[in-house]
N, C-alpha and C positions, 0 to 999 in steps of 0.2 A: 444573396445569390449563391449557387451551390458551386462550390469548386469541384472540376471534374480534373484528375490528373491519375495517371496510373502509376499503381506503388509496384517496382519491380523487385521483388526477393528474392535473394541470393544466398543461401541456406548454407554454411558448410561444417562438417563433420569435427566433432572437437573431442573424444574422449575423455570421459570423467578422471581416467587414472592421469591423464597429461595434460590438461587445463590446468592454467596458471593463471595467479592474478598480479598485475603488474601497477605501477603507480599511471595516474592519467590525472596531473597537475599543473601543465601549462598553463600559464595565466594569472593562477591564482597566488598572490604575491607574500603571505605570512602564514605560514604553519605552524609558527611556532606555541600555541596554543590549540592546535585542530582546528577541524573543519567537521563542520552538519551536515548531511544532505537534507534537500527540501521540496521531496516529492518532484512532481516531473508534469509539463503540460502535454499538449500531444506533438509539439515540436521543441521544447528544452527540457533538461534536467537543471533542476538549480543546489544551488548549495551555499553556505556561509560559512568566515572565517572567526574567529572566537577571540582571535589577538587586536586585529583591527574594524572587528565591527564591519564587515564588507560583504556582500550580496555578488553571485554570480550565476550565469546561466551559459550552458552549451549548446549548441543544435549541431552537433557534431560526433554526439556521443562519448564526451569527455573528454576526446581531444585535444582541445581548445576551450579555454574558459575568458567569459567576458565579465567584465564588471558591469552592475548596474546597480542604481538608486534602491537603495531599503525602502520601505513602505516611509519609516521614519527614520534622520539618520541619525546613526549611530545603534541601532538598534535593530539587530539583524534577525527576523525571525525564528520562532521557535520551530515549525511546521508550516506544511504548505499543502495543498489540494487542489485539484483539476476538476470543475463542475461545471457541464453547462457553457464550456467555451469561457470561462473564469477561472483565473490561478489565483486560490485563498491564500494568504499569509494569515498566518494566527502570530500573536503576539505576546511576550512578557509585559506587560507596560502599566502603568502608571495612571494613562488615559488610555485612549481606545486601544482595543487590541485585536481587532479585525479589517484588512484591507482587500480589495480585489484588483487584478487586474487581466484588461481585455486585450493587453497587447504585450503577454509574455513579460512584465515586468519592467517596458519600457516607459510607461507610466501606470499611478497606481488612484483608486479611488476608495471614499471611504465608505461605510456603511452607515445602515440609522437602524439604531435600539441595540448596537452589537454590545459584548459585554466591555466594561471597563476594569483598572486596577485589578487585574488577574494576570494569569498564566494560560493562553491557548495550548492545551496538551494537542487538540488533534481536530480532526474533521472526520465526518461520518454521513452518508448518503443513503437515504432510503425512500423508494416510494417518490421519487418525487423532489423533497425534501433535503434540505441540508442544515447539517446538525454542529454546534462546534461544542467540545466539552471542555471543562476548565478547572483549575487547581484550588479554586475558591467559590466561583459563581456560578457552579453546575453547568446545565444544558440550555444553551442559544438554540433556536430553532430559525431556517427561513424557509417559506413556502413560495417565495418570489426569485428564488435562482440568487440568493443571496445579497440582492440589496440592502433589503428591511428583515431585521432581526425581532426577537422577543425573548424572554425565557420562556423553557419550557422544564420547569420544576416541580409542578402542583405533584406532590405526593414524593418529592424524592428528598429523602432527608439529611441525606449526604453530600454536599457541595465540592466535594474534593474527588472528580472524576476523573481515573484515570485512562480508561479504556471503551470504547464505543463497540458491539458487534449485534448482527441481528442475524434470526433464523426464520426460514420462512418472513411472518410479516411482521414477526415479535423482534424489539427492540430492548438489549440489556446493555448496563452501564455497569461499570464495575468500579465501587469506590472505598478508598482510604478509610477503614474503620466503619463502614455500614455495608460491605459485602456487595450484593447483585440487588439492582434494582431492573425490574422490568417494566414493557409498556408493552399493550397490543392496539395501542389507536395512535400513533405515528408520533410519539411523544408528547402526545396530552397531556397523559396522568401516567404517572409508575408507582408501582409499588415492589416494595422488599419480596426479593427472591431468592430466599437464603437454608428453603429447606435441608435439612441435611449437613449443611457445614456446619461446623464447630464455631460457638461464639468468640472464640478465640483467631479465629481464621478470617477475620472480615475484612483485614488490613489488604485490598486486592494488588497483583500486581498485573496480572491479564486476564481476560475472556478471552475466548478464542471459540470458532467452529471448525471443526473437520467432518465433513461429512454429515450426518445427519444429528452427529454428538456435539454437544459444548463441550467445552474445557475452560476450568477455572482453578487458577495461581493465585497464593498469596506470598507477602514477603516473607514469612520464616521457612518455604518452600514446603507448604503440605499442599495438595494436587486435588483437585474435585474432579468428577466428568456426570453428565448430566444427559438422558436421553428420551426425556419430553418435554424439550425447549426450555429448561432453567426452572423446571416447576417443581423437581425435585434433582439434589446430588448425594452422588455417592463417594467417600471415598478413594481413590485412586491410584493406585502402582504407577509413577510415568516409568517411562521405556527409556533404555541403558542411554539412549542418545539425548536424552534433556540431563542428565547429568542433577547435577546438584539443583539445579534452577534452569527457566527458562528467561530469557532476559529479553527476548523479541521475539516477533512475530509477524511476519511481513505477508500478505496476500496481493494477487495480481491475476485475476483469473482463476485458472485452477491450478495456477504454480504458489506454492508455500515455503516459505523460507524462516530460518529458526537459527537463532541463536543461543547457543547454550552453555553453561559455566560446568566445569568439571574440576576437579582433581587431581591433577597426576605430576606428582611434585614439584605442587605448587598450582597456582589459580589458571587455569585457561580455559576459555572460550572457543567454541568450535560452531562453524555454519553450516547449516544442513538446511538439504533440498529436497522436495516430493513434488511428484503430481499426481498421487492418488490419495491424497486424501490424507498423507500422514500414515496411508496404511505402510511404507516405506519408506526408507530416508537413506537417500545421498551424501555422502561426506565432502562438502568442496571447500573446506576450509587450506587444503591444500597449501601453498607458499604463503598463505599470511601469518604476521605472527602473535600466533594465539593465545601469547599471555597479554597480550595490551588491546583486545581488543575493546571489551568492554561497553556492551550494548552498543557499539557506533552509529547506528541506521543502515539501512538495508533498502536498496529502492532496484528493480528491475525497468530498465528502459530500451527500446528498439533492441532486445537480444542478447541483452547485457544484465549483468548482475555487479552493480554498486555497493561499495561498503565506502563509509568512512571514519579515520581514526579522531577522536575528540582528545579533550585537554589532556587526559590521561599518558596519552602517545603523543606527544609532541613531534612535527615534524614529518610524519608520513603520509596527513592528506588522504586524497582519493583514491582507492584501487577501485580496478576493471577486471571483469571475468566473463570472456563469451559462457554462454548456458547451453548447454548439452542436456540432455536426459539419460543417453546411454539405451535407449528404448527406440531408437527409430525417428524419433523428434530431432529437428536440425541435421538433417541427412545429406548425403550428397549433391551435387550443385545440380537447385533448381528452381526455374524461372515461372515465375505465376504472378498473375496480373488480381491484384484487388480494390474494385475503384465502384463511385467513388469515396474521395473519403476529403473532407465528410458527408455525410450521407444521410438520406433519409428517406426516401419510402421503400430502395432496395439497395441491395449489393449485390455488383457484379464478380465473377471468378472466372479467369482462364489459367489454362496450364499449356503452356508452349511444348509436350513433348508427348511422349505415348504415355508418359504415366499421368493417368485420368483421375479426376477428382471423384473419390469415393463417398464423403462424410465431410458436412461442414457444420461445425459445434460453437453458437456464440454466447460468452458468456458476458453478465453485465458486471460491475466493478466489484459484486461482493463474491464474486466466483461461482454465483449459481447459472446453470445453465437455461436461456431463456428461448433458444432454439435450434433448433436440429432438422436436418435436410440430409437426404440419402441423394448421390450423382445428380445432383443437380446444380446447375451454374450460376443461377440468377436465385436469391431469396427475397421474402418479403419483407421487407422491415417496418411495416407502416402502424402496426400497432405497438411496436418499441415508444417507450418514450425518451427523450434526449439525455445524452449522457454518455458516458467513456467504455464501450465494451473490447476483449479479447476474442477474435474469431478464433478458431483453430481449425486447419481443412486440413483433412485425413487422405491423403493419396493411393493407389494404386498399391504401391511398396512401403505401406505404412509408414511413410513420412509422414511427423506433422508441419506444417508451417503454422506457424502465430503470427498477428499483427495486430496495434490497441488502433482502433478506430472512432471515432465521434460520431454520433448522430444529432443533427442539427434540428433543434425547435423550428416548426415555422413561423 
């Protein structure tokens, strides 16, 4: 049955030069080893602690943190994912390393054929499909909303995946000592995509897209960028703001978040923010501090931009940071109705004031944009297929409002 409820947003003005990030740790009972975040469903952000092995979720926005049940205890996941009305735990483990759950974590279920005695590095969504890559066992594949698993390895020679990204319909893997591996049939087969880089370079440590370009990192920080979908790379200058190395890479739409190691008397890390593509970057590293941060994770929820501190930093947990753009995004106080949610063959929009809905831009979870509607209130959504997208409605006075929405399988 489709829940109909209207989401009321409340937009307010934060400037980039005066946005702070504050701790947001109620609840959560041992920091003194850090804390994960663990991606986010479309009502919790979850996260784990590292000293006692403990699993928690807010629906509050980090507020308040609850405890609940690890997939297995004592063993707090490594990563997490939102598919299809399922929040994936991936796992370090021994035995299985794949769990789902349909009720935010308040109970969890297993999978069949998922991988075992590995390291779930991440989750990957395409087409349809959900993908998990791993630190030994390459690529899981499911094509059932992730009950039933398989590998999906025929052709990829590298087992030690650390990074998942696709462009357009092509699928590339970036692994530990075999470089970029590609697919164009939804990871059937892949093969080596390493024109260009240096044999020496294959040790990956990201893929990334921006825009119509790849980008590809390895660990002794030499840079590729690649602009016919990883078929061929060139060398690459990065830009003054990735510093020595880039250590994250966070997408949400077409918002990008980056974390990057620098230099300046002494090791620091600094967070930066774009919504165009990388073609500019925002400095919101702001009050945290930037020598300890140290790749923590990065997850954006209802508005918000999460960081948290791992074993490195002992003791500081979670910080929060409203998300400004500085551009007209999150503007002054305003009320707009977007329902419902979740949804499925449309979406509706109202705006309560004289400033009228100009542009409504939705994209689906890998930031590409899958439709566009000029003043119009009602869109169609019936040839979407299920899954977690970002609308962005463009107003009168070039405000944007965001909001991450589901659409529900029949």
């Amino acid at each position: 049955m489709v829940k109909y409820y209207l989401l009321s947003i409340f937009v307010f003005l934060s400037a980039l030069s005066t946005a702070q990030w504050g701790p947001v740790n109620n609840g959560i009972s041992n920091l003194s080893f850090g804390v994960k975040l663990l991606g986010s469903s479309d009502a919790y952000i979850f996260s784990g602690t590292l000293a006692d092995a403990r699993m928690y979720r807010s629906g509050d926005n980090g507020n308040n943190w609850d405890e609940i049940d690890p997939p297995v205890t004592g063993n707090v996941p490594e990563c997490g994912f939102f598919f299809e009305d399922k929040y994936f735990a991936g796992l370090n483990s021994s035995q299985e390393c794949i769990f789902y759950s349909t009720d935010d974590g308040s109970s969890w279920n297993s999978v069949s054929g998922g991988p075992q005695t590995t390291w779930v590095r991440g989750f990957f969504s395409l087409s349809g499909d959900i993908f998990a890559f791993t630190s030994s066992a390459g690529i899981y594949k499911s094509t059932d909303g992730g009950s039933n698993w398989e590998p999906a390895n025929s052709g990829l020679d590298n087992y030690n995946v650390i990074r998942m990204e696709s462009i357009n319909s092509k699928l590339l893997a970036a692994t530990i000592g075999g470089g970029v591996f590609a697919s164009t049939d939804n990871g059937e087969t892949w093969f080596p995509s390493n024109n260009g880089i240096a044999g020496s370079d294959l040790n990956a440590t990201l893929v990334w897209r921006m825009g119509a370009g790849l980008y590809y990192m390895e660990q002794g920080g030499a840079a590729y960028t690649s602009i016919d979908e990883g078929a061929n790379w060139s060398a690459w200058i990065k830009p003054a703001v990735m510093g020595l190395a880039v250590n994250e890479i966070y997408r949400t739409g077409n918002h990008l978040y980056m974390e990057s190691r620098h230099f300046a008397g002494g090791l620091k890390d600094s967070v930066y923010y774009s919504i165009n593509e990388g073609f500019s970057w925002d400095n919101i590293t702001d009050n945290l501090s930037a020598s300890d941060l140290n790749a923590s994770g990065i997850t954006e929820f209802e508005g918000y931009a999460f960081i948290a501190y791992n074993i490195i930093s002992p003791g500081l947990g979670i910080y929060r940071r409203g998300i400004s753009t500085g551009t007209g995004e999150m503007n002054n106080p305003v009320s707009i109705e977007i329902y419902p949610n979740p949804f499925r063959e449309k979406i509706s929009f109202a705006s309560f004031s004289r400033n009228n809905i100009k542009q409504i831009n939705l994209f689906d979870n890998l930031g590409r944009l899958v439709l566009s509607e000029s003043g119009s209130e009602t869109v169609n959504t019936s040839g979407l297929p299920g899954g977690t997208y970002i609308v962005a409605v463009v107003l009168a006075d070039k405000t944007t409002i965001r909001r991450k929405l589901i659409k529900e399988n029949r």
